[in-house]
KOLTORVO-354060 format. One record per residue: x, y, z of N, C-alpha, C, O, CB in turn. Coordinates in steps of 0.2 Angstrom, whole numbers, plus 5000, padded with zeros to 4 digits. Glycine has a CB too. Layout:
XYZXYZXYZXYZXYZ;...
//
This chain:
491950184834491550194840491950164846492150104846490850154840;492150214852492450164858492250134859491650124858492450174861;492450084863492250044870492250054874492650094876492450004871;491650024878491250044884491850024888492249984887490550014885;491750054893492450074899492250004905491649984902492350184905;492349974908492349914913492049944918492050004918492949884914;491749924922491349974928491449924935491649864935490249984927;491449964939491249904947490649914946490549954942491549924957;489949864950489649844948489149884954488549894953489849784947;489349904960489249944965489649984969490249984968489049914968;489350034974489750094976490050024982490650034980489350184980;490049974986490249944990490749894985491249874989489649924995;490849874979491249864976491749904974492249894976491149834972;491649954971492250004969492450024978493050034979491850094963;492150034984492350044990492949984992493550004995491850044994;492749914992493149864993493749864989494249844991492749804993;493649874983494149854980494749924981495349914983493949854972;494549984979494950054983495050034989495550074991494650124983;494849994994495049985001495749925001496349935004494349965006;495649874997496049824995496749834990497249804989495549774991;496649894989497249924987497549954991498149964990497049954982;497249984995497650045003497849995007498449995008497050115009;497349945010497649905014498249845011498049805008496949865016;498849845012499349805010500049805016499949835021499549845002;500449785015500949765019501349825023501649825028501449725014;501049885019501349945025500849935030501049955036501350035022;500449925029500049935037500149875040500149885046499249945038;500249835040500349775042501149775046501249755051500149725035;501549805042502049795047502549855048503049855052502449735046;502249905044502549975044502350035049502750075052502450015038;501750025049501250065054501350035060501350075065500450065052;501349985062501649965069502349985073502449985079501649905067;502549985069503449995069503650065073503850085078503849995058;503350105064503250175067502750215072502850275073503350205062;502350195073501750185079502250195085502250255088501350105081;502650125086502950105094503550155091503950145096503249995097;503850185088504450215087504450285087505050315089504650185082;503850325085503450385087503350415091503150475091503150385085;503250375098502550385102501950365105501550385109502350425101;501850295100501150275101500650305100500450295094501150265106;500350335105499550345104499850445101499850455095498850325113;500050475105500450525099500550545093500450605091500750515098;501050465089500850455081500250445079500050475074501250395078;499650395082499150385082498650445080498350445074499050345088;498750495083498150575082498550595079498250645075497950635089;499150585078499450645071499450605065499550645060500450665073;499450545063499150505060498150505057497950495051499450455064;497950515063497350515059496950585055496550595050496950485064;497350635059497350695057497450705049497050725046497750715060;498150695047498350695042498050635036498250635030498950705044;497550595039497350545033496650575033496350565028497350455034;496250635039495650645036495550705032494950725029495250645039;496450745032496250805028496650795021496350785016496550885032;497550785022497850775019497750745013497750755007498150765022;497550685017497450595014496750625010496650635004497350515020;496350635014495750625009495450685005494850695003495250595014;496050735006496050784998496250754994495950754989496550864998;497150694992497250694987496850634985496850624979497850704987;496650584989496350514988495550554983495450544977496050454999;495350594986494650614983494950664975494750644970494050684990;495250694975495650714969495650694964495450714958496050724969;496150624965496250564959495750534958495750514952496750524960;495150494963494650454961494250504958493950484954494350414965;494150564958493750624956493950624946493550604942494050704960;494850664947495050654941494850574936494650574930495750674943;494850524939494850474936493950464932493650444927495250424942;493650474939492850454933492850524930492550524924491850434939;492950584931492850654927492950624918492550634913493650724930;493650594917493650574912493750524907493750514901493950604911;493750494911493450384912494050364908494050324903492450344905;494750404910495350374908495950344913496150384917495650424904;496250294912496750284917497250354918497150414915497250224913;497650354921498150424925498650434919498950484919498750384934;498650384913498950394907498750454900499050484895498850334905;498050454903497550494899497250544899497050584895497250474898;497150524908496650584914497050674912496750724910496950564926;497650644913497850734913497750784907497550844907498750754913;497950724901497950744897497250764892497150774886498450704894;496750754898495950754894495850824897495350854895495250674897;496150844902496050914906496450974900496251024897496450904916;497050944901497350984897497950974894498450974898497351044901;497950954887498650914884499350944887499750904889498650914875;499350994886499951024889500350974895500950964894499751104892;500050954901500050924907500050844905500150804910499350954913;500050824899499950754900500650704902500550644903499650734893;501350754902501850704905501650684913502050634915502550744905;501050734918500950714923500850654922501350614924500450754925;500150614918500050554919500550504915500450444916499350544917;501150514911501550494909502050464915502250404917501750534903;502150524919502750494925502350444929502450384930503250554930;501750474932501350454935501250344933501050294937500650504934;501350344928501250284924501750254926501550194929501250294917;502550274927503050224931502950214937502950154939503650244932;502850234940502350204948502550144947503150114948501350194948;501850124944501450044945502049994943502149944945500650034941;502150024938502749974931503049974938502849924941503250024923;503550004941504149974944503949984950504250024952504749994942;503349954954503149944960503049864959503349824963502649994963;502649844954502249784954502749714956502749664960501849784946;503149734949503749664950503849674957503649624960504449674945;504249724960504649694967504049694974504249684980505449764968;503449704971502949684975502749614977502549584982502449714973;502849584971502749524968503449464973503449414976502849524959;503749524972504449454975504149454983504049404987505549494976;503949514985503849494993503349454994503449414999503649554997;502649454991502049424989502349334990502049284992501749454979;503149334987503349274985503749244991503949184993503849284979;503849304995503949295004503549275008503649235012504049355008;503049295007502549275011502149205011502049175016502149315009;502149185004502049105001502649075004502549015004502049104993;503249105006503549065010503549035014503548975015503749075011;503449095019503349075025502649045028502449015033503549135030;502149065022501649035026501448945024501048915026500949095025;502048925016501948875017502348835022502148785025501848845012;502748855024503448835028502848835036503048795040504348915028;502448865037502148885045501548805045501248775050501448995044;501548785039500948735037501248685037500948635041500648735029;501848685033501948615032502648585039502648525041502248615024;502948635042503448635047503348675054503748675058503948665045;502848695054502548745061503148805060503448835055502648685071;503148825068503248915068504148895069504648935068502648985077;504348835072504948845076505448845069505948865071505048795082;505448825062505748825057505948905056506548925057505348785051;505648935054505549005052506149045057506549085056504849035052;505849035061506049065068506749055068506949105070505749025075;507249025068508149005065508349075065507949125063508348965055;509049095067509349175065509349175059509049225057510149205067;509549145057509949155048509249125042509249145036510749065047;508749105044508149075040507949125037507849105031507649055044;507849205037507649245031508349265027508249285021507149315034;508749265029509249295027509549235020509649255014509749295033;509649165024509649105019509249105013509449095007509449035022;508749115015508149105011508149175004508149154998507349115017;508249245006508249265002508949274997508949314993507949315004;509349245000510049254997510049194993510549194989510549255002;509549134993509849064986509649084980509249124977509248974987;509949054978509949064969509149084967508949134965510148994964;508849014967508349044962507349024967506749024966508548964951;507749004972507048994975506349074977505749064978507148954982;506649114977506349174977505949194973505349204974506649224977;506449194964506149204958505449154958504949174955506749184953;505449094960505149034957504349064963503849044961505748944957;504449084968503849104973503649174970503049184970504249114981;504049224967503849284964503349254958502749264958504549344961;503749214953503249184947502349174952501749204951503749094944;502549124955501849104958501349154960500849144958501949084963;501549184964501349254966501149304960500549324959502149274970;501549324956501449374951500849314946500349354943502349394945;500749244945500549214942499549224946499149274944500949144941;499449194949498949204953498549274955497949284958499149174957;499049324953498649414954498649424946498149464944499249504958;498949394940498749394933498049344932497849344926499449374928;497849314934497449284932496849304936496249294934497649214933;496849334943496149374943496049414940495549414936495849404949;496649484940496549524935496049514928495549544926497049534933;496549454926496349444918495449424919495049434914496849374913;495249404922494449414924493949474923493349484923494349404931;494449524922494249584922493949624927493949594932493749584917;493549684927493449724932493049674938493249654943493149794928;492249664935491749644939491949564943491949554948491149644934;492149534937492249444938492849454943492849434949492349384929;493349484942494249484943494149544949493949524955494949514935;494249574949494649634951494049654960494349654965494649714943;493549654959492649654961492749624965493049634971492049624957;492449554963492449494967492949464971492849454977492249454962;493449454968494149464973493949484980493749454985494649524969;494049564980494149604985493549584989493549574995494349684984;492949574986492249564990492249494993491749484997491549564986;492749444992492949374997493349405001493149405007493349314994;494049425000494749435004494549515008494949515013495649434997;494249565008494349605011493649595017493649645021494349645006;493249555019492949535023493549495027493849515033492249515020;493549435023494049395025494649415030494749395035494149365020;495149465027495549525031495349555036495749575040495749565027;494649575037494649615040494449565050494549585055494149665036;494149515048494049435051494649415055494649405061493949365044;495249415052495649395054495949445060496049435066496049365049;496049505056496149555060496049565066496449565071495949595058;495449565066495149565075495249495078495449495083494349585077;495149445074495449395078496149385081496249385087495349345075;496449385078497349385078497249435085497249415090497849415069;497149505084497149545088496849535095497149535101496849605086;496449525095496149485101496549435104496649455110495549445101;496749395102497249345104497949385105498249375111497149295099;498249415101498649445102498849495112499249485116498549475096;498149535113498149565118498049525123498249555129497649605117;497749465124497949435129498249375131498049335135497549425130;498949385128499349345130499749385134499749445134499649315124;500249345140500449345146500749415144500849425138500849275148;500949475148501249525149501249565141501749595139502049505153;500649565137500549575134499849645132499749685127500449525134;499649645141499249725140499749775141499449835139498749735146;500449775143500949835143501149865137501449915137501449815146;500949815133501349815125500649875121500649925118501349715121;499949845123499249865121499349965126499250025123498549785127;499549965129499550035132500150075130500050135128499450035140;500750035131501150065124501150105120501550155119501350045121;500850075116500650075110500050125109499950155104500449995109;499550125115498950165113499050245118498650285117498150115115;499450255122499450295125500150335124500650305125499350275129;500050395122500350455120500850485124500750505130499950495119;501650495120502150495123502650555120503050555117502450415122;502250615123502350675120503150695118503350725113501950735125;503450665123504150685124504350665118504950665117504650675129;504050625112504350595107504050645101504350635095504250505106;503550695101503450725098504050775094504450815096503050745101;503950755086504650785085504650825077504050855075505150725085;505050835072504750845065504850765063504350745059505150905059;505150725065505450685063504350635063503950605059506350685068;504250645069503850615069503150625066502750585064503850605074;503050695064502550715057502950695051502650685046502350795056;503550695052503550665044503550595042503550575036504150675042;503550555048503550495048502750455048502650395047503850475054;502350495050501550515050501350515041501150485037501350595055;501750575041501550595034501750545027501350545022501850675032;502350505028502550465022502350405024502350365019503350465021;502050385029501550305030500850325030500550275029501650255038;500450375029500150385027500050395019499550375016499950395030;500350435018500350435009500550385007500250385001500750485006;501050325008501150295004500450215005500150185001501950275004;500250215013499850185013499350195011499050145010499850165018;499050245009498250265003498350264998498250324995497750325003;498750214993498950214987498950274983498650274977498550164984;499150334984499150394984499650374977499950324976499350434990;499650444972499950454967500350384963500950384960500450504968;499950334963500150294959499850264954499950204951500250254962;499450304951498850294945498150264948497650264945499250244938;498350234954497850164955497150224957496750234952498150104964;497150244962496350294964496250324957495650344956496350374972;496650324951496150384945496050314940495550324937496750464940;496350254939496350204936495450184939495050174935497150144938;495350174947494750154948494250194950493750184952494750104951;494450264949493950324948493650304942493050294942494350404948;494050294936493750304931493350234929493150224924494150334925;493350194935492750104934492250134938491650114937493050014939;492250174940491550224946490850234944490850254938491650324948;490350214945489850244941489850294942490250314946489150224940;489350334937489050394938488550394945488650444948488550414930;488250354949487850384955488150364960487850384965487150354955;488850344961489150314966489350384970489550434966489650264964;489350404977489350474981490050464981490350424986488950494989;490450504977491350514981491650544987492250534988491650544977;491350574989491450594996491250545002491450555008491250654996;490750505000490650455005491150385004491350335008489850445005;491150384998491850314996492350314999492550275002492150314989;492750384997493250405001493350405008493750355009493350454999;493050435013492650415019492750335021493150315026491850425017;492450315017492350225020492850205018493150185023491750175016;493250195012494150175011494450215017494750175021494650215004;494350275018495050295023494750255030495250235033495250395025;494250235032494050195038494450125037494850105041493150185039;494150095031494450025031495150035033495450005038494350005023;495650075027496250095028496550075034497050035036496250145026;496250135039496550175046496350115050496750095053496250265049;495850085050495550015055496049955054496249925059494749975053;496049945049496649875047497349905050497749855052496649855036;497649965049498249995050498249995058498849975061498250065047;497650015065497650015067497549955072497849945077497650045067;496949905069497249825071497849785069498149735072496949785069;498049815065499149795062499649805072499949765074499749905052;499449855074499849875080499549845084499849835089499849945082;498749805085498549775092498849715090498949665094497749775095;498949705084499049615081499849615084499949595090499049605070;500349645080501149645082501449685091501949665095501449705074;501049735092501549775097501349755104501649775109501449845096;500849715104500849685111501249615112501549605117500149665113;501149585106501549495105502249525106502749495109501449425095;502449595103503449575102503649615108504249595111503949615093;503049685113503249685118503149635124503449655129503149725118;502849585122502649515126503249455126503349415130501849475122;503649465120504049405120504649435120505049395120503949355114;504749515121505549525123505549565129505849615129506049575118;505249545132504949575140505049655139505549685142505449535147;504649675135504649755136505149815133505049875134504749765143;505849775127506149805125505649825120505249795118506749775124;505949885120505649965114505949935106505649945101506150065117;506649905108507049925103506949865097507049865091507849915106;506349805101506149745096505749765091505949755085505849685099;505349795091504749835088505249895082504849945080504149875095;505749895081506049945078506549915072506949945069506349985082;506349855071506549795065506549815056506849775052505949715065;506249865056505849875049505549815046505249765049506249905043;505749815040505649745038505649655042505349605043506249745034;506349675043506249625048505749595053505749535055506649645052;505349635055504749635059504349585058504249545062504249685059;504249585053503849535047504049465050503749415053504249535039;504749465045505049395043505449375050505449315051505649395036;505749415054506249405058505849385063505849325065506649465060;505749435066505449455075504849415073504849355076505149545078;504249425069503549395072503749315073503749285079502849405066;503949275066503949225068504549195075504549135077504049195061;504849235078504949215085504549205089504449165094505349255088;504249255086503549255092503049205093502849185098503149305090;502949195087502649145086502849065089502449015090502649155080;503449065090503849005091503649005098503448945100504549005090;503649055101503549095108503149045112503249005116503149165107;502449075107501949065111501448995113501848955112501549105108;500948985115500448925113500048935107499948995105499848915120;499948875103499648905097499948935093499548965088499248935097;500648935092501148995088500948975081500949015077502048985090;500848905081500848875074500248915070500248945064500848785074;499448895074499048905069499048985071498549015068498348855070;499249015074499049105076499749115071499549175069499149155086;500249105068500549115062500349105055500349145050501149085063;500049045057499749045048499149095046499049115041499448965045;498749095054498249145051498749215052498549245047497549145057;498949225052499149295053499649325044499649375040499749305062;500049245044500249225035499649225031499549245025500649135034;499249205033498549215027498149285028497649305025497849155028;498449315033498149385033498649425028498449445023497949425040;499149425030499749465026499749445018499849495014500749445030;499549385015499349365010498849395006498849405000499149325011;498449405011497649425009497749495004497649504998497049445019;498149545010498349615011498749635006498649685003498749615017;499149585004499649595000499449584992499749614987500249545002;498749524990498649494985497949574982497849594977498349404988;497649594987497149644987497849714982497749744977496749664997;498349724985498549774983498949734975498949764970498949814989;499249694977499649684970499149694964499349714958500049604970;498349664965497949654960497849724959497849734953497349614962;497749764963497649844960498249884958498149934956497149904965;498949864959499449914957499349834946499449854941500449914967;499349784948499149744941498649774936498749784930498949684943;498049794941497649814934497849894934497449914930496849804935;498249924937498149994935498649984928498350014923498350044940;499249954928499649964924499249924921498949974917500249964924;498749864917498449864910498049894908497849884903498249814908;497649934913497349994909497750024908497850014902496750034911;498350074910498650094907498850084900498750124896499050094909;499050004898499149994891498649994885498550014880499349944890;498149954890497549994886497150034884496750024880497349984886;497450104887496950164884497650204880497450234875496550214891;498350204882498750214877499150164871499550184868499150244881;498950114871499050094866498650054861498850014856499450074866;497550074864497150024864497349954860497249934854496550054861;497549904865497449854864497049814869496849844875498049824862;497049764868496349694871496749704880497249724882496549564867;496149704882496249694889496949614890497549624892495349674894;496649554886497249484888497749514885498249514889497049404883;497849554881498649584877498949624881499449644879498549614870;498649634885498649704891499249644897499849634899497449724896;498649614899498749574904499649524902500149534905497949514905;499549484896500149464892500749494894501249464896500049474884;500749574894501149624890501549644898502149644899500649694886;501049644902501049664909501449584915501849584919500049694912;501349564913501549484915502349494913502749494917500949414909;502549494907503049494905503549534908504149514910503049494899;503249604908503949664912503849634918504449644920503849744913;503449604922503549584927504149524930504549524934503049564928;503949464925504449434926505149444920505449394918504249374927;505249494919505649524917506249574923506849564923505349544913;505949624927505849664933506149624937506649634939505249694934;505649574940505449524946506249494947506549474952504649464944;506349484941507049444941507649464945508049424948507349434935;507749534943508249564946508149584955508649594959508349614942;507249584957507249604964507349544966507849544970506649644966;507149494965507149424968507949384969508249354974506649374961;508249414963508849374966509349444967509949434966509149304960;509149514969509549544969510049564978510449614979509249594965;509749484982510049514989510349424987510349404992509549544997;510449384982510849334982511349324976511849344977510349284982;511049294970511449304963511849334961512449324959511249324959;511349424963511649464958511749534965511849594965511049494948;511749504971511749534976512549584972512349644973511849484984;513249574968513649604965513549674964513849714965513849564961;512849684960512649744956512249774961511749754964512249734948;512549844962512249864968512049954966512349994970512849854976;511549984962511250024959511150074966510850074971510849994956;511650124963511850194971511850154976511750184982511250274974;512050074978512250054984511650034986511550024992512750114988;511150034982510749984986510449904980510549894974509950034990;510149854983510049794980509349824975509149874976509949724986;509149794970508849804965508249834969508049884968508749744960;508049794973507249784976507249864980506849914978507149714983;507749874986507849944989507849994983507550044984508649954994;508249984979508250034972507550064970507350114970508549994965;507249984967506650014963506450044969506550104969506049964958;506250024973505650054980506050124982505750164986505649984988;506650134981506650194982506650254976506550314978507050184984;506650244971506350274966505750294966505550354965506450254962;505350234966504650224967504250284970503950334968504450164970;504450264977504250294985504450354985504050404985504650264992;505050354985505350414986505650464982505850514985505850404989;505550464977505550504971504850534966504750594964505950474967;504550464964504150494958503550484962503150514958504150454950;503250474968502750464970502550534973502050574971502750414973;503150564979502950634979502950684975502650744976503250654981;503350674970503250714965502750724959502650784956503550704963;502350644959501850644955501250694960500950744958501650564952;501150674965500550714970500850784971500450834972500350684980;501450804970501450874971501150904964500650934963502250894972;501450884959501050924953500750894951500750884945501250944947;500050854954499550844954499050894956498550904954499450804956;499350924963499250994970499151044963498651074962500151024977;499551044961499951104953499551104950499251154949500651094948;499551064948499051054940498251084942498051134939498950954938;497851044948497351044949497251094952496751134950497251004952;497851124958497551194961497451254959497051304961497851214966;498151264955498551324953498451324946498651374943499551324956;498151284942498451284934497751294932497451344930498951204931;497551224931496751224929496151234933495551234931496651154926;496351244939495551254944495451194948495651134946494851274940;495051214952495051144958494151124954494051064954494951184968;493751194953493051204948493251134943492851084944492851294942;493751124939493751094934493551004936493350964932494451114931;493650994942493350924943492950924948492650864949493750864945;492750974952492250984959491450974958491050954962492151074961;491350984951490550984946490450904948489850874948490551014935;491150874948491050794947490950774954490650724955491750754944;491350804960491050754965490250784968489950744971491650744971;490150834967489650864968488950834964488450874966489750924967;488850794960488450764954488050704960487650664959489050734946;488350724967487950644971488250664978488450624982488250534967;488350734978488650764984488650824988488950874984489050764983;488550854993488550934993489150924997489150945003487750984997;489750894995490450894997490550945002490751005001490850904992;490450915008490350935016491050995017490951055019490450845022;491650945015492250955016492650995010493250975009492550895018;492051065006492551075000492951115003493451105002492251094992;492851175008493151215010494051195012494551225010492651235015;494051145017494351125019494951085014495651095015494051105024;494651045009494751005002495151094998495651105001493850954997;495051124996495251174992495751224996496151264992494651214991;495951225002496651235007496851175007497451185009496551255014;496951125006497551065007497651055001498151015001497550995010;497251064995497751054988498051094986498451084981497651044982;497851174988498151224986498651264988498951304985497951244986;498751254998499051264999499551195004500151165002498851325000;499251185009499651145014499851065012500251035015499151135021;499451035006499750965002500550985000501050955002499250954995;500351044994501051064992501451064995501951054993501251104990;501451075001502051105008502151035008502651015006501851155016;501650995010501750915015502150875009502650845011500850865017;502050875005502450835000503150864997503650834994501950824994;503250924997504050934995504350905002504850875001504351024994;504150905008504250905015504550825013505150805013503550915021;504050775010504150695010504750735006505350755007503450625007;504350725001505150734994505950714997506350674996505250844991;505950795001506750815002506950765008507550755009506950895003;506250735013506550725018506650625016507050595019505950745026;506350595013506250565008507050525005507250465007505950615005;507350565001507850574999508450575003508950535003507750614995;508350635009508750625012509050555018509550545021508750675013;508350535019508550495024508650425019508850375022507950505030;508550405013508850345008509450365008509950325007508650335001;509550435008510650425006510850445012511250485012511150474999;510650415019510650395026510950465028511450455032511050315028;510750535025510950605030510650615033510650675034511050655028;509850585036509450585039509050535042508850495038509250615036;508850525048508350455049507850475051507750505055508350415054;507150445047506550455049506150375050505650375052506050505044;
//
């Protein structure tokens, strides 16, 4: 006899938790970046566009696919039709080699926000302070442990107690700080120039370059083809409305993404008096630029640590669902115990975690096609198997087995407002949008291209 499958416990838990998983560090300092770097308000409508058709064809797909057959993305394809089951097989590396080098950053963040606590904002703030920091031997590693230790131990709580409850503290809580920080942010000294910037549309930047830059922060920001939406499709009850779930994630999602840009693009066009070029840091934005900013200002200290305990919040919501996706993974293909799951999952991590953590210091030496471990896996991840897994997901679902074949499912608590428009973007215009990421994707990692 099987065992009974783990459930959220309500449609506003399986919402929170699918939202705690979308909301994570791309919005927080990616969508900002490329916001001010797009056009502003511009990327903004070409952005929302594509998260209420694009996004919320393949987001409603996978959580569809996932309660249709109450299996992780390991299992799902292969319950439709065995032939297709290497779909959920590649789909399965995702998470495996997203989680570890997630974890190291998770282990960044515990950095700086105890460094913001214990030393105020002007420590961090140093040229060389993130650079030092991620280049020493072994202190990264020992912040990733921490970090990876504390998303294994809600997990292991299991769906309702762990995974649930979690996101129904920290995703209120994230969303709290958000508008606060932002508020504060917008009215600091020469600070509303940054706010109209930022929200007002700058057509001459309209480009392909900028729908494609639209289209790859939004797909990767809705935890799209990473097992995660079919991993907690299949915790869904039977009465929960999937088309209104979906709905409410992509709000959560696009709200938190767009208080990420009132939070950052007013403070960094406020503290470099108007240069465009500050706001274009990537990464850096983060670790580099804000905490200047922060040094900046009045209050730098405690508007940094809140803003470190939001990026926490953000980052802990998603690590916990890219964590439990891969132990259900183990446990529906190799049924063992959820703890043996968790054990098993724990270990490739800090196994993985080891090489992203010290792979811009230690072993900075081994440089995999020329980039450090972390850029590596994240570029594989991102930029290879993730477009690829939602392309022949497009395939599988549109063109192969029928779109009928999981539609009965969202329709069961739905007169799916949007199937018309849902049955043209997996069948035809998804496929387009995702070879688009794919090749543009690729090309712009082996830098013959910039997006």
């Amino acid at each position: 006899m099987s065992k009974k499958r783990s459930s959220f416990s309500s449609r506003i838990g399986f919402v929170l938790a699918a939202a705690g998983s979308a909301v994570g560090l791309g919005n927080l300092w990616r969508f900002p970046y490329l916001a001010a770097k797009y056009g502003g308000g511009t990327f903004l409508v070409i952005y929302l566009i594509l998260v209420l058709t694009f996004g919320y064809s393949l987001m409603t797909a996978e959580i569809t696919l996932g309660r249709k057959t109450r299996l992780s993305a390991v299992g799902a394809y292969g319950k439709i039709d065995k032939r297709f089951n290497f779909i959920g097989l590649l789909s399965c590396l995702v998470p495996i080699i997203i989680i570890p080098y997630y974890c190291v950053i998770g282990g960044w963040i515990l950095k700086y926000l105890g460094v913001f606590v214990t030393d105020g904002a002007k420590t961090t703030a140093a040229d060389s302070y993130f650079t030092d920091f991620i280049t020493s031997p072994l202190q990264p590693y020992v912040l990733m442990v921490i970090f990876l230790t504390i998303t294994a131990v809600i997990v292991s709580f299991g769906v309702k107690r762990g995974v649930e409850n979690a996101s129904r503290i920290m995703m209120p809580l994230l969303i709290a700080l958000s508008i606060a920080i932002s508020i504060y942010s917008m009215t600091r000294p020469g600070a509303w120039e940054g706010v109209k910037y930022y929200l007002t549309p700058h057509f001459s930047d309209v480009s392909l370059n900028t729908l494609l830059g639209a289209l790859g922060q939004m797909f990767f920001s809705m935890s799209l083809a990473m097992g995660i939406m079919i991993t907690y499709g299949s915790y869904m009850m039977d009465d929960t409305d999937i088309e209104k779930s979906v709905s409410q994630i992509e709000i959560f999602d696009t709200g938190i993404a767009f208080l990420a840009g009132l939070m950052i693009v007013p403070s960094v066009f406020a503290f470099s008096g108007g240069d465009e070029e500050a706001l274009n840091a990537g990464s850096g934005l983060m670790f580099v630029t804000m905490p200047k900013v922060f040094a900046s200002m009045g209050f730098g200290t405690v508007i940094g640590i809140a803003f470190f305990v939001l990026v926490f919040f953000a980052a802990l919501t998603s690590s916990i669902s890219l964590y439990e996706t891969v132990v259900s993974i183990f446990c529906d293909k190799f049924h063992i115990s959820r703890k043996l799951s968790c054990v098993v999952t724990y270990v490739i991590c800090l196994v993985l975690g080891f090489f992203s953590a010290l792979g811009y210091g230690t072993l900075s030496g081994i440089a995999p096609l020329g980039m450090s471990f972390l850029d590596f896996f994240d570029f594989i991840s991102n930029s290879i198997l993730m477009p690829t897994v939602a392309l022949l997901t497009c395939l599988f679902l549109g063109w192969i087995v029928g779109l009928d074949t999981i539609l009965d499912e969202v329709k069961k608590n739905s007169s799916f407002k949007r199937e018309k428009m849902f049955r043209v973007m997996m069948r035809w215009i998804a496929p387009i949008f995702l070879i688009a990421i794919l090749i543009s994707s690729v090309l712009s990692a082996l830098g013959i291209i910039s997006i």
